[in-house]
C-alpha positions in Angstrom: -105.1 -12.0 -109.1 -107.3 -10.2 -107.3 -110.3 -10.7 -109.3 -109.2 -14.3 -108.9 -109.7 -14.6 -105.3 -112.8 -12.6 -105.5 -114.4 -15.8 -108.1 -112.7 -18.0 -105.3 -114.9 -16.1 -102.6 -117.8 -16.2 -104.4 -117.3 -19.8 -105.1 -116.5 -20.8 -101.1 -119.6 -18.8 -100.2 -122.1 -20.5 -102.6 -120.5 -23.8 -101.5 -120.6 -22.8 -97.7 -125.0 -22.2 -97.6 -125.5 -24.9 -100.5 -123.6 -28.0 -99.1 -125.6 -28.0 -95.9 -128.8 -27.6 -97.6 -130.5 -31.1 -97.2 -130.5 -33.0 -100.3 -133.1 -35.6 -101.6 -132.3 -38.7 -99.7 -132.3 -36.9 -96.5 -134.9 -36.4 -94.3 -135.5 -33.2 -92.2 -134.1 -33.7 -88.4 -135.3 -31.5 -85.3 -133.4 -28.6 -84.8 -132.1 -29.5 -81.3 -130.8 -32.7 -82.5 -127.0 -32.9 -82.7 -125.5 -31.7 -86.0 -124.0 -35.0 -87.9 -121.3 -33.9 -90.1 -120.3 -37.8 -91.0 -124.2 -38.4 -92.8 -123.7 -34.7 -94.8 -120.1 -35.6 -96.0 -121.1 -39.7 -97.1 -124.3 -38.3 -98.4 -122.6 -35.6 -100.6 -119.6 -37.8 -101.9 -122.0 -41.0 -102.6 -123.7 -41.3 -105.8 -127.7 -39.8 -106.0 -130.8 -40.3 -108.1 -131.4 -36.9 -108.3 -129.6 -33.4 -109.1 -130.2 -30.8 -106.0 -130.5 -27.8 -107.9 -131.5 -25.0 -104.8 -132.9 -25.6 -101.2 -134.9 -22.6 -99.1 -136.2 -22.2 -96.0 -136.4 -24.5 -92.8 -137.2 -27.4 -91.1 -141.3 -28.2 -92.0 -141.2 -25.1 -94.6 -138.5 -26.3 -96.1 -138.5 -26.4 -99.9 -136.3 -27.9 -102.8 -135.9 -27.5 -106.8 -134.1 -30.8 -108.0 -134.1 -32.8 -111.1 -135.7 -36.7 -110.2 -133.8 -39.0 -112.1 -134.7 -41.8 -114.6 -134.7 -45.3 -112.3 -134.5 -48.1 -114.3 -135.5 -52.0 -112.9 -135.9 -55.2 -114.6 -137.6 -57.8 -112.4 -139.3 -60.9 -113.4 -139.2 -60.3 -117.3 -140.7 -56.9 -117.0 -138.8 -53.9 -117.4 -139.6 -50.8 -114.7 -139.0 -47.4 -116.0 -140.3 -44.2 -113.9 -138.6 -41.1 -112.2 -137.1 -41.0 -109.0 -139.7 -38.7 -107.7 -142.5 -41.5 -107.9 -141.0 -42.6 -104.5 -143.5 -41.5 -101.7 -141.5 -39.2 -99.5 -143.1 -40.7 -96.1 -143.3 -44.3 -97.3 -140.8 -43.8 -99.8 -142.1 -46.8 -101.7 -143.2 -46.4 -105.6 -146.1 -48.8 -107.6 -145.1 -49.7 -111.0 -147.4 -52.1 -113.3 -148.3 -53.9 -110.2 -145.5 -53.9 -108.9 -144.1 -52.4 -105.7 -140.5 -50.9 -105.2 -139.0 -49.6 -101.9 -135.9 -47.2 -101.5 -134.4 -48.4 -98.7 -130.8 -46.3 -97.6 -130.0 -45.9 -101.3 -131.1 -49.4 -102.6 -134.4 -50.7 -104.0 -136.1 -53.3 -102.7 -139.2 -55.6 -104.3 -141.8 -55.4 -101.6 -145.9 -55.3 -101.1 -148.2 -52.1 -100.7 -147.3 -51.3 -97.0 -143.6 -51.4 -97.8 -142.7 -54.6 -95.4 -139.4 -55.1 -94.7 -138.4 -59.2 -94.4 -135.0 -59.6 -92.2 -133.1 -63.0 -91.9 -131.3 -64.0 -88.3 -128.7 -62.0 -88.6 -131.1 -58.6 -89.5 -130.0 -58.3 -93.1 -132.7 -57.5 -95.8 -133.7 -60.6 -97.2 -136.3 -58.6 -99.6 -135.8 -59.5 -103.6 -133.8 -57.3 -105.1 -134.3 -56.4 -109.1 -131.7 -55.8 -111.0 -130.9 -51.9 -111.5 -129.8 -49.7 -114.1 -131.0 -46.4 -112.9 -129.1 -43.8 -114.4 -127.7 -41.5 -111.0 -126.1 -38.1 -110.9 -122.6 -39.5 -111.9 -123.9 -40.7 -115.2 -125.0 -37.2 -116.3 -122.5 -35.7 -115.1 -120.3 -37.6 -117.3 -122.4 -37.8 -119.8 -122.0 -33.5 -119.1 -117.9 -34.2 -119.1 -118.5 -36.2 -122.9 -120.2 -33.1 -124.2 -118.1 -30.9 -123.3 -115.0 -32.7 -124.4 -116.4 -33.2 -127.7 -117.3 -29.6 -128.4 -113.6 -28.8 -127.4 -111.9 -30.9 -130.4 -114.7 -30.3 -132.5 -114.3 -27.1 -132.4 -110.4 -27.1 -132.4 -110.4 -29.1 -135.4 -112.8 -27.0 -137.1 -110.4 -24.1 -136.7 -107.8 -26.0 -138.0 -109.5 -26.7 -141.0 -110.4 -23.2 -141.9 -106.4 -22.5 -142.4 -103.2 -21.5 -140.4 -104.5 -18.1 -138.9 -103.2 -17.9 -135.7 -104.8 -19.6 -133.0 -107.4 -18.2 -131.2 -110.6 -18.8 -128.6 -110.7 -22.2 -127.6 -108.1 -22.8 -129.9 -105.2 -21.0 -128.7 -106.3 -22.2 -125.3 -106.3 -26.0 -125.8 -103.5 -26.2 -128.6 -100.3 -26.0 -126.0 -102.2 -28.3 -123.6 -102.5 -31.1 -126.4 -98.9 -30.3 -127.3 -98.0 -30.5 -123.9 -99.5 -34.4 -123.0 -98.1 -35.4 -126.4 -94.5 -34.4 -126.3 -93.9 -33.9 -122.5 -95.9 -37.1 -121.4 -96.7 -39.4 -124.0 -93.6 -39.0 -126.6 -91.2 -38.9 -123.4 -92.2 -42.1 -121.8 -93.0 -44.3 -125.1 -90.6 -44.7 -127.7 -91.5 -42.2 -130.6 -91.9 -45.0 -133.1 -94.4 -46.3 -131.2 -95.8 -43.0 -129.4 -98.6 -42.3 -131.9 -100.6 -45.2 -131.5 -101.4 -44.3 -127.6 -101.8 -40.4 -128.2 -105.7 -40.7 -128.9 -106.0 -42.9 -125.4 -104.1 -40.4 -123.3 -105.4 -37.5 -124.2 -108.4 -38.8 -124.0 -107.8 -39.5 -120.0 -105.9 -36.5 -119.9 -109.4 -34.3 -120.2 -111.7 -36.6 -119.2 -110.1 -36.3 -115.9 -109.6 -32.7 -115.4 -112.7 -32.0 -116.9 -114.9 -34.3 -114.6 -112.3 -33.1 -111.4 -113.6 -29.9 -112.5 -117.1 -30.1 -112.7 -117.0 -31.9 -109.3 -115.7 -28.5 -107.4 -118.5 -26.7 -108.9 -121.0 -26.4 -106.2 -124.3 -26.0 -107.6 -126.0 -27.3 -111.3 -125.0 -29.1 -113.1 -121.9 -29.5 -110.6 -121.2 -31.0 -107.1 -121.0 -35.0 -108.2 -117.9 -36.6 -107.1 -117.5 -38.4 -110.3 -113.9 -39.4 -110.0 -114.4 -40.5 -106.7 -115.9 -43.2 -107.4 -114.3 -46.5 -107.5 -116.2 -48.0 -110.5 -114.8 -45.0 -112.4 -111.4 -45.5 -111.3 -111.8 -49.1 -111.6 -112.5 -48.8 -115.4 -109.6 -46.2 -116.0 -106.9 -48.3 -114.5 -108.6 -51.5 -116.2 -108.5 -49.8 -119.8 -104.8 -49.1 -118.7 -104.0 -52.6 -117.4 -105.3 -54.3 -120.9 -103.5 -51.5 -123.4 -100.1 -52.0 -121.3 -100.1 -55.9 -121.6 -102.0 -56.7 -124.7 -99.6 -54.5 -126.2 -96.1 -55.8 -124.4 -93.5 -56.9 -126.3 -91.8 -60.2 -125.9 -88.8 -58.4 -123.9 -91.3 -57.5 -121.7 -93.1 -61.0 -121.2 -89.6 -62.6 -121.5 -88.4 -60.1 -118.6 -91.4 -60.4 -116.4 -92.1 -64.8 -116.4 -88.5 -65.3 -116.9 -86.7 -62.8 -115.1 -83.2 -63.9 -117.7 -79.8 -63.4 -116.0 -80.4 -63.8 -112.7 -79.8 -67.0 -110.6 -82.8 -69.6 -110.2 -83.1 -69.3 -106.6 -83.4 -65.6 -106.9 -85.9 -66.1 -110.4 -88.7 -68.5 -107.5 -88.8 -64.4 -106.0 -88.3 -62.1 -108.5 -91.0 -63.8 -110.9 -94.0 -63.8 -108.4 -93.1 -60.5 -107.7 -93.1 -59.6 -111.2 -96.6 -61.1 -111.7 -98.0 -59.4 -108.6 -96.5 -56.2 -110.0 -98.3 -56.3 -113.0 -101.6 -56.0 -110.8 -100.4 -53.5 -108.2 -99.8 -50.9 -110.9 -103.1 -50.3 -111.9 -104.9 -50.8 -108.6 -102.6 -48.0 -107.2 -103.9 -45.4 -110.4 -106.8 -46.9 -109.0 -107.0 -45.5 -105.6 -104.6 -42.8 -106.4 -106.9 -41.0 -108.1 -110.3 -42.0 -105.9 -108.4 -41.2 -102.5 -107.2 -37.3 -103.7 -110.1 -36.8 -105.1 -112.8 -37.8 -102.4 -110.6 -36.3 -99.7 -110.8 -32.8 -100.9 -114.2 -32.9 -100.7 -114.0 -34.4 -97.3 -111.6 -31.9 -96.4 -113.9 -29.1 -97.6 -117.7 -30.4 -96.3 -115.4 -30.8 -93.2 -114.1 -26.8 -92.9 -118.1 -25.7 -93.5 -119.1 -28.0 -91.1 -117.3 -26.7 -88.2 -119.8 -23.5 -88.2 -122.4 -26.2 -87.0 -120.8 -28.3 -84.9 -119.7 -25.5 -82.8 -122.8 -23.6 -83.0 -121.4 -20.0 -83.7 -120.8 -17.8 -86.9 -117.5 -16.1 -85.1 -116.2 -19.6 -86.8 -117.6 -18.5 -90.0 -114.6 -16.9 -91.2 -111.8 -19.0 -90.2 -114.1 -22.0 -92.4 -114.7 -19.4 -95.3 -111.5 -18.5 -95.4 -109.9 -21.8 -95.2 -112.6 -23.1 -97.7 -111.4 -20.8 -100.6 -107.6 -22.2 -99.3 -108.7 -25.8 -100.1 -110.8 -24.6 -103.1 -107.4 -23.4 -104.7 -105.6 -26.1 -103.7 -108.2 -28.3 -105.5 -108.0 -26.8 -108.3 -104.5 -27.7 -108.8 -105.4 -30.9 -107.4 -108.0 -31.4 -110.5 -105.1 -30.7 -113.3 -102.3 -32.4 -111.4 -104.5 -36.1 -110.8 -105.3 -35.7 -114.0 -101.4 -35.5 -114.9 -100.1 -38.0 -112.6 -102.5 -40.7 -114.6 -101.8 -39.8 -117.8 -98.2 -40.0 -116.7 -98.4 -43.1 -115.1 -100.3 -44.7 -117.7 -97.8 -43.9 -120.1 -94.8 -44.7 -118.2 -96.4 -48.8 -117.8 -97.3 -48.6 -121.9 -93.5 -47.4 -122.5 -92.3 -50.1 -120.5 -94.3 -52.5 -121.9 -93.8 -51.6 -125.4 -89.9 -50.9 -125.3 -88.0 -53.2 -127.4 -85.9 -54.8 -124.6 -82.0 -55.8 -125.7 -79.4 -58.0 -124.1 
């Protein structure tokens, strides 16, 4: 336990000096100007094109190790491909074959040499924008989360294969986790008959989850992107989960939901809407279930180190370590149990779906 807290310190205090380092996007502000807490916390939970690695000194001397990130543009027929870093960091405008590009509060713009920005009557950008496929932080990182999740069952399955020693390693430690989201999550919410065709999907989630809700507390490289805070990811999940609950739903369940048998008619021109609507409202609420835990407890956090700043004295400094290893644990449960209460979720709408309804 003890040795426990003292990772958890360790942790809190790498977090505390590197989340207020200023990051790529970010440019350097006079030091009397007020302290903006709101700018650090949207600028740490929002997506980047590149990976802060370390950041020393201050203010003009103020350096940075990060990793510029491949941007990808197609504009025109022609396909742009060059690093994040070939944006000017005054004009912040980047020439590719002829053409010029200009990152504008995290978007690209098509513009001329000097940058010009065109504004219709209402002040919005009326610039062309090209179509992008940059690949930001979030993509690595779960590109990272893949990785990692592959060399788990690989290597599970390779020490399954060399015979029925007793577990051990990586082994021992992800057997009764498996074992756990088959029989306690999947097998207890869909009929067993039926169980084994969803296993591979769920535990799928199940890790790639936790794994990503992981990485996301770590607060340096290759950690720190709020992956599954991000709606797009959410989106998908709770999509995937929407299409493998109804594509898969038996005609009890069809008959049950645009039916509604047994019921008077009056009461069927209610129940039936609602039904529909319900099918819907399950998987947006996995949907923002997951993105609004998640983002708030790195809110929550960037909020406790920011209080050192906004009240301008270190005697602070303790109450926001101290609290920040608090939420750090808490988060750590948090990254497990979202990861649970999805796979749960998901399972209970499949079982649902699936069950063989009888009159």
């Amino acid at each position: 336990m003890r040795k426990f807290l003292c990772v958890l310190m360790l942790l809190a205090s790498v977090f505390y000096s590197s989340m207020y380092a200023s990051e790529e996007e970010v440019p350097s502000e006079p030091s009397e100007k007020a302290f903006d807490p709101t700018s650090l916390i949207m600028h740490h939970i929002s997506d980047a094109h590149v990976w802060h690695i370390l950041s020393w000194g201050e203010g003009e001397h103020e350096k940075h190790i990060e990793i510029p990130l491949p941007i990808i543009l197609y504009d025109q027929g022609q396909v742009h491909f060059f690093l994040y870093s070939k944006f000017d960091d005054d004009t912040h405008i980047a020439e590719s074959k002829g053409s010029y590009f200009l990152y504008h509060h995290g978007k690209i713009y098509k513009t001329d040499a000097e940058g010009t920005i065109y504004k219709d009557a209402l002040g919005h950008i009326s610039n062309d924008v090209p179509l992008d496929f940059s690949l930001k932080r979030n993509v690595w990182s779960m590109w990272l989360s893949i990785a990692l999740i592959i060399w788990i069952f690989v290597a599970s399955a390779r020490a399954y294969r060399a015979g029925p020693a007793k577990p051990k390693g990586i082994q021992a430690f992800v057997e009764p986790i498996i074992l756990f989201v088959k029989e306690d999550i999947v097998e207890a919410q869909i009929c067993p008959q039926k169980a084994h065709k969803f296993v591979p999907y769920l535990l799928t989630v199940f890790f790639f989850i936790w794994i990503n809700n992981l990485l996301g507390l770590i607060p340096f490289f290759p950690g720190g992107s709020n992956f599954t805070g991000n709606i797009s990811v959410t989106m998908v999940l709770a999509v995937i989960t929407f299409l493998l609950t109804n594509i898969n739903g038996s005609k009890g369940y069809w008959k049950h939901t645009l039916t509604a048998p047994g019921v008077p008619f009056f009461v069927k021109l209610i129940l039936v809407p609602v039904e529909i609507i319900g099918l819907f409202t399950k998987p947006f609420a996995l949907m923002i279930r997951l993105l609004a835990n998640i983002t708030a407890g790195h809110i929550v956090i960037l909020s406790l180190v920011s209080l050192v700043f906004i009240l301008k004295t270190i005697y602070i400094s303790p109450v926001s370590v101290i609290l920040s290893v608090i939420m750090l644990s808490l988060e750590l449960l948090v990254a497990v149990l979202q990861a649970y209460i999805f796979t749960l979720l998901s399972a209970l709408f499949i079982g649902m779906a699936v069950e063989d309804y009888e009159h």
